[in-house]
C-alpha positions as CSV (number, residue, x, y, z in Angstrom):
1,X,-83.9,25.7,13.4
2,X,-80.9,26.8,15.5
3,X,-80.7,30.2,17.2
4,X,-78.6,33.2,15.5
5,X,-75.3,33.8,18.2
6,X,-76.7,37.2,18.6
7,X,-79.1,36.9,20.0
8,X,-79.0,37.4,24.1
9,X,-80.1,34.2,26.4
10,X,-83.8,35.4,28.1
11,X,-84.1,36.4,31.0
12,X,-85.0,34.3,34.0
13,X,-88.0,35.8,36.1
14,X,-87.1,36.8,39.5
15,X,-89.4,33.9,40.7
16,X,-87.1,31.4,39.3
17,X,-84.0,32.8,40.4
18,X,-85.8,33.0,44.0
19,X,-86.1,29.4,44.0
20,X,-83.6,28.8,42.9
21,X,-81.2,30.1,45.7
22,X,-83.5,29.2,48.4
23,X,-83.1,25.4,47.7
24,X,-79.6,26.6,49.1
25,X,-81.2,27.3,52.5
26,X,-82.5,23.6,52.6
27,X,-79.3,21.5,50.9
28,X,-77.1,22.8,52.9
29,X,-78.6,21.9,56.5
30,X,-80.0,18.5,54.7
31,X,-76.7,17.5,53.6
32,X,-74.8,18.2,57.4
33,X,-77.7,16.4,58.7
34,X,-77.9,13.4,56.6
35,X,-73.8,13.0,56.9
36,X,-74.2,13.1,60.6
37,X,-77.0,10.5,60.6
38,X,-75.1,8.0,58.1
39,X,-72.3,8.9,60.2
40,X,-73.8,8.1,63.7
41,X,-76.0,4.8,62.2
42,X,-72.4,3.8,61.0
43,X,-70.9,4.3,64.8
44,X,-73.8,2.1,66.0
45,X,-73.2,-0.7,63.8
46,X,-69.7,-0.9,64.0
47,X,-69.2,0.0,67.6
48,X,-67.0,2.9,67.0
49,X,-67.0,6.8,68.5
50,X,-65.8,9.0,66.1
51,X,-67.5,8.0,62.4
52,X,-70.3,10.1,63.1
53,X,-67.5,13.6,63.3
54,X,-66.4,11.9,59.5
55,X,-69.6,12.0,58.4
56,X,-70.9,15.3,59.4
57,X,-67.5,16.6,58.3
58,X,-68.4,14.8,54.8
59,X,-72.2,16.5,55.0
60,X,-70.5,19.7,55.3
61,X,-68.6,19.3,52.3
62,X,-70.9,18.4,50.3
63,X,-73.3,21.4,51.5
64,X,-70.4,23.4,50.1
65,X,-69.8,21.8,46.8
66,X,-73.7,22.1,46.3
67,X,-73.6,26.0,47.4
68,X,-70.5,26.9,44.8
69,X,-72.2,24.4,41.8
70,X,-75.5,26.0,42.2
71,X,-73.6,29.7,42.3
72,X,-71.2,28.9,39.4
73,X,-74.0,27.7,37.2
74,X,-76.2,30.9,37.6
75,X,-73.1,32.8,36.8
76,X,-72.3,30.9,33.7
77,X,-76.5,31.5,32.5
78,X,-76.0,35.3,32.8
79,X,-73.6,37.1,30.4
């Protein structure tokens, strides 16, 4: 049985939305660090200097594009 459109979304307990943003506090620094490491195994087997700057570049943009999915998404579950 579908829900009437009146009636408002429940709310999520505070313990939820705590978790929720601290995962932020570990994606972020997990992403830079794994995009540095892909980066500086990639520098050792192709015998370059600079991939390992690409890849932690590349971590830190996905750190980002984790941060503003994870903040757009709570923003679109509250009214």
């Amino acid at each position: 049985m579908p829900l009437p459109a009146n009636d408002p979304p429940e709310k999520k307990s505070p313990w939820v939305q705590l978790a929720k943003y601290s995962q932020l506090a570990f994606i972020f620094p997990a992403a830079t660090v794994a995009g540095w490491l892909i980066g500086l195994a990639l520098d050792h087997w192709l015998h370059t200097t600079w991939l390992y700057l690409a890849g932690l570049i590349l971590g830190i943009i996905a750190g980002f594009l984790e941060l503003i999915r994870t903040v757009t998404s709570s923003d679109s579950d509250n009214p």
